[in-house]
Every structure is written in C-alpha cells, then in structure tokens.
C-alpha positions as CSV (number, residue, x, y, z in Angstrom):
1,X,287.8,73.9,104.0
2,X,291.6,73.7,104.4
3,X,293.3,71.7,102.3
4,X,295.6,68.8,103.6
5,X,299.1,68.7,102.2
6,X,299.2,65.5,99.8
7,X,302.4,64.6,101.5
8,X,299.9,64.1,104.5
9,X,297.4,62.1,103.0
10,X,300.1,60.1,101.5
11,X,301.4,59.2,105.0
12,X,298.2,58.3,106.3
13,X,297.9,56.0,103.4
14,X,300.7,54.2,105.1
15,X,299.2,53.0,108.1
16,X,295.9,51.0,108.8
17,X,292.7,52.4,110.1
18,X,292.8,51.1,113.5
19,X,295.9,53.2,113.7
20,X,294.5,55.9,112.8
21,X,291.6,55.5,115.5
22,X,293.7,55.4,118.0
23,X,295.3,58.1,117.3
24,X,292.3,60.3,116.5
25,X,291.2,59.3,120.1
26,X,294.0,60.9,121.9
27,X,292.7,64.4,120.9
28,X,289.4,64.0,122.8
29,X,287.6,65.7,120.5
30,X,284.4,64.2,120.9
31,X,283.1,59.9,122.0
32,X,285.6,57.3,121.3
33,X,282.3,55.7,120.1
34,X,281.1,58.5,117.9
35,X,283.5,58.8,114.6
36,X,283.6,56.1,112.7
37,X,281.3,53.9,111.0
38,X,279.6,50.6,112.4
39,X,280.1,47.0,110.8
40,X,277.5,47.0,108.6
41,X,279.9,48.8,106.4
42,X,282.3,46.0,105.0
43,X,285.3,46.4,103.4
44,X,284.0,44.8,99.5
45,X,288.1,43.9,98.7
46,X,289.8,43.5,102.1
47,X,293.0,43.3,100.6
48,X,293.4,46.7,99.2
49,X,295.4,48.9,100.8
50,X,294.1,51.8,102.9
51,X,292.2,54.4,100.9
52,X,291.9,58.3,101.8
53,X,289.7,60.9,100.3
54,X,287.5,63.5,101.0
55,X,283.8,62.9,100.8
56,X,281.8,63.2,98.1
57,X,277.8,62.4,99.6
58,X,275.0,62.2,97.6
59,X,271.5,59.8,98.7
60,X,270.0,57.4,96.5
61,X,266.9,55.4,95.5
62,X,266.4,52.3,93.6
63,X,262.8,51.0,94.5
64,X,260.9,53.1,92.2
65,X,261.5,54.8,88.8
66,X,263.3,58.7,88.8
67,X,261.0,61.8,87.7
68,X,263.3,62.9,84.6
69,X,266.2,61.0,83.0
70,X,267.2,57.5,83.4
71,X,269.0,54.5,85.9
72,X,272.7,56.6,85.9
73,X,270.9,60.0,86.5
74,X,272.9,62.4,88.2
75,X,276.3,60.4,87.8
76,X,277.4,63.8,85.3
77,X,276.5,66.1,88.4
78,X,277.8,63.9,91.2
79,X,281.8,64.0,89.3
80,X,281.0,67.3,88.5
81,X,280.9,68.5,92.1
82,X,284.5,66.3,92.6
83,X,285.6,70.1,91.7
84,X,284.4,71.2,95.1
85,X,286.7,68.9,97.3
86,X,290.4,69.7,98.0
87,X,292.0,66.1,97.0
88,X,291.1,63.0,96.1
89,X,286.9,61.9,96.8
90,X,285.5,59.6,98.5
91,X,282.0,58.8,97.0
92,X,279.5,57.9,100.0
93,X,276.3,57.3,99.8
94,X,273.3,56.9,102.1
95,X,270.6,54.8,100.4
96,X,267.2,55.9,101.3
97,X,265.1,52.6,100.7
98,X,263.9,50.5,103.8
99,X,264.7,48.0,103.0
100,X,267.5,48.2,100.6
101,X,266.1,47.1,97.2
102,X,269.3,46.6,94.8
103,X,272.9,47.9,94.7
104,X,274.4,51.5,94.9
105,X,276.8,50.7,92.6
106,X,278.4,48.7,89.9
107,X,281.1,48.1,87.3
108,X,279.9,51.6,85.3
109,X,279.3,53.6,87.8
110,X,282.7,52.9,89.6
111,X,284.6,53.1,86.6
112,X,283.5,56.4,86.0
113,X,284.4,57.6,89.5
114,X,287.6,56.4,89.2
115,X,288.5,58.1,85.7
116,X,287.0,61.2,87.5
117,X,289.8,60.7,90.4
118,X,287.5,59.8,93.2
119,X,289.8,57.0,95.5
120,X,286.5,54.7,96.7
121,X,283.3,54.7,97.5
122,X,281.3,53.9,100.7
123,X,277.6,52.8,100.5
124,X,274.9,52.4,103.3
125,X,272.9,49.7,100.8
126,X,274.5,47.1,98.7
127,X,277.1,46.4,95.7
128,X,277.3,44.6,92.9
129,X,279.5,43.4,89.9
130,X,282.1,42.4,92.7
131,X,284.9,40.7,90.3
132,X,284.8,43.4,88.0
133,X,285.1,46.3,90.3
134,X,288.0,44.5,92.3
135,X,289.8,44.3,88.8
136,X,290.0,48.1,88.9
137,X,291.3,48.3,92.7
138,X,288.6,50.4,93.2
139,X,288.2,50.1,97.1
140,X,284.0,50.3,98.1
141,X,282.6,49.6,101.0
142,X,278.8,48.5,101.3
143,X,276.5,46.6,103.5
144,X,276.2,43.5,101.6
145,X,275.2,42.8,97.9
146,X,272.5,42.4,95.7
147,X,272.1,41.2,91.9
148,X,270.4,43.8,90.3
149,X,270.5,47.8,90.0
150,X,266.6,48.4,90.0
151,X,265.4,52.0,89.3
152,X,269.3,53.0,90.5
153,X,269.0,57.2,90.7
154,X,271.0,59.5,92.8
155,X,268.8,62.4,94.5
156,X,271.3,65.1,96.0
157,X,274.3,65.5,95.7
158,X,276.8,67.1,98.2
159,X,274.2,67.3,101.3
160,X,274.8,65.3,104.8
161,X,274.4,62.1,104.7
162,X,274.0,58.7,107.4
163,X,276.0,56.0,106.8
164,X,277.4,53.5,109.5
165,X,275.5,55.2,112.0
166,X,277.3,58.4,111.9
167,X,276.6,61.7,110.3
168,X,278.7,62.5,107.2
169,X,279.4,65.9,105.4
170,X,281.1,67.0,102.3
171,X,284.8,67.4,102.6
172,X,284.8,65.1,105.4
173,X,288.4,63.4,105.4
174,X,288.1,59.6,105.4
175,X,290.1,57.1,106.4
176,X,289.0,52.9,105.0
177,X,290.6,49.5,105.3
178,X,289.7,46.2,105.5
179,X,288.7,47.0,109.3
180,X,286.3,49.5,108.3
181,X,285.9,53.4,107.9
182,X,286.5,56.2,110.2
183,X,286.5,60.3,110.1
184,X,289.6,62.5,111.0
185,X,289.1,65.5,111.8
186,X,289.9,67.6,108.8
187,X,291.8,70.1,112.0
188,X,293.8,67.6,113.1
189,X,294.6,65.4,110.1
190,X,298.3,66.5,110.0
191,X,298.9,66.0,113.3
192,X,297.3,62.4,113.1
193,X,299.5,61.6,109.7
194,X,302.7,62.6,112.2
195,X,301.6,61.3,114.9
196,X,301.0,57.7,113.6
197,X,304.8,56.8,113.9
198,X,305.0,57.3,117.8
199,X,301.8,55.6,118.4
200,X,303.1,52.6,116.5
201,X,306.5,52.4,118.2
202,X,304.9,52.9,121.9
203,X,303.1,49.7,121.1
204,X,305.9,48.4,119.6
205,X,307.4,48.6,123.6
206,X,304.6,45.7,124.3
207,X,305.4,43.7,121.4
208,X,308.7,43.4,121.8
209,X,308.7,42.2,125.2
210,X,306.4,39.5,124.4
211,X,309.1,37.7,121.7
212,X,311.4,37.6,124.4
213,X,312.4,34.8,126.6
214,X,311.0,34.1,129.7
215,X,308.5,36.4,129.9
216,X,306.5,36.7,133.1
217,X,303.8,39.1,133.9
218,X,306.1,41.7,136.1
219,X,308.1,42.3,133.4
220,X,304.9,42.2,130.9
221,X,303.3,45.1,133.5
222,X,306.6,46.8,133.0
223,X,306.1,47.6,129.4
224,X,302.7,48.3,129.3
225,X,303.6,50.9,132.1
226,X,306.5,52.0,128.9
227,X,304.1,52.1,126.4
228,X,301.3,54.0,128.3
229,X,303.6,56.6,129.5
230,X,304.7,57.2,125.8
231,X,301.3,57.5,124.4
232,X,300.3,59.4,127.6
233,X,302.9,62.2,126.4
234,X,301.7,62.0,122.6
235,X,298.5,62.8,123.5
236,X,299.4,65.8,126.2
237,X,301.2,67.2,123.4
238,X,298.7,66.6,120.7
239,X,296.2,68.6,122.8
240,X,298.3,71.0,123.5
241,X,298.4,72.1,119.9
C-alpha cells in the first residue's frame, strides 16, 4: 500500500468525521451507506479529538480458555505486526463470541498499544477500565462495557475483520470521532484531506445566511442553491481526478 504523506493525515486530523463523510461521498466510489461503521460502535471518550490511523485487525475470544499461553496472548505479535502499516495503527478488533462475554480491552492492553505508536483502537465487543484508559487519551471505540476480561486471547492477527457492520482490512485508513468511525479510501485520502476546506466553506454559504436578519425562505433557497453548486463543482472535479 501507498503511503499517505503525514502532512495529510495531519489535516484530516483537523476536521470531524462527518466531514470527512461527506466528502468521501462525493467520489461515488461505492453506497453512501456502505463505508462506515454502524452505532453500535461508540465513541468510549467523546471528547477526544479526531484520531487517524491505519488498521491494525486481529479477532478475539474471551469465553473459553486459549490452547498455549495466557489472557494477553498474542499482544507481542499483534505490535509486532505495527511494522507492516505505513503510519500510525489503528487497533480493531472483531470479537468472535455471541454473545460478547467480557471486554476486548483494558488499561494494559491499551497502554501497550500506545507505547507501541498505535493512535486508538476500535472493538466490535466491549471495554473496560474506562477512567484509566481516558487518562492516557487513548481514543477506543467499543460496543458497550463489561467488568471483567474473562479468558481475553487474540486469534489472528492482520486478517479481515467485521466490525460495525462493514468489512475491514489491514492498512485500511480510518477516520474516528465522537460521531463514530468511517473508511477513506486509502486512493483518495489526499484528495479528501484537501478537499475538506471547500466542503466546509460551501456550507459555510448556508450558515451564514441564517445569522442574518430577516431571513425568509427565498433568500434561504438562494443559498442552498450557492452552496450546492459549490459542492456540485468539488465533486466533478474530485472525479475527475
């Protein structure tokens, strides 16, 4: 996979992931429905700022014990395969156990992701340790919480995995706030980071209008009308490229 310039990523850090959605939409690159993940993946610390990474999958169990090794098994080969991503991870996890029977993650496992670089984590079953994890500003996302870690073991590492109702790969570039998590297009991730600005400023048109006085619903058709026609343009020339 290409690698994204980290000016890039650090602009996309600057905006918030609905931003980012809509933006991603304009290339038509596949459903507006089919990119991003659904809401049973909450933001665990909604006021962090936006993270971005690439992802790091691996499934997991906790209902029954692992064959070799103990709870944290496979943590040294899941950081080892950090190595294999362009920038910064994003640790995501699809927990295999119907139902969910404790949490992904907690204080130890996040605070060795962190000292290994990754920028968050995403899990389809729960968390745990919340107040200690938020100390770090460790952003995670998970699908509620529970207590206890259970017979925690991670099985692969680096395979696709389903979280949030979409399909996730390695190197994937992810995009999380508190409004949830979406994909960009690894292709088009510059061009997203760029275009961000103009989006922001077409609906900026709409906004605007509506401080003023004596506002009426002409007027108000007026600036969508603006605003359309600006992002209309973005995204002719963003397929164009």
């Amino acid at each position: 996979m290409s690698p994204i310039a980290a000016a890039d990523l650090a602009l996309l850090k600057k905006y918030d992931t609905p931003t980012i959605c809509n933006v991603v939409e304009l290339f038509d690159l596949c459903s507006r429905t089919a990119f991003y993940m659904d809401k049973r993946i909450q933001a665990c610390y909604p006021k962090l700022p936006p993270m971005v990474g690439y992802a790091s999958t691996a499934t997991f169990r906790s209902a029954f014990p692992p064959t070799s090794g103990n709870v944290y098994s496979g943590l040294d080969q899941q950081v080892a395969a950090f190595a294999e991503l362009p920038g910064p991870p994003i640790v995501v996890f699809q927990d295999l156990d119907t139902p969910v029977m404790s949490a992904t993650f907690g204080e130890v496992m996040c605070t060795t992701y962190k000292a290994f670089g990754a920028a968050g984590l995403i899990t389809s079953g729960a968390a745990r340790d919340l107040d200690q994890v938020e100390a770090m500003s460790f952003p995670c996302f998970a699908d509620g919480a529970i207590c206890a870690h259970g017979f925690c073991h991670i099985l692969q590492v680096h395979v696709p995995v389903h979280v949030g109702g979409i399909q996730i790969t390695p190197g994937q570039l992810l995009h999380g706030d508190r409004n949830g998590v979406t994909t960009i297009p690894n292709e088009v991730a510059s061009e997203t980071a760029h275009a961000c600005a103009e989006l922001v400023a077409a609906e900026q048109i709409v906004l605007d209008y509506l401080k003023t006085p004596n506002i009426n619903p002409k007027g108000y058709g007026e600036a969508r009308k603006a605003c359309k026609a600006q992002i209309d343009a973005l995204a002719k020339r963003l397929k164009g490229k």
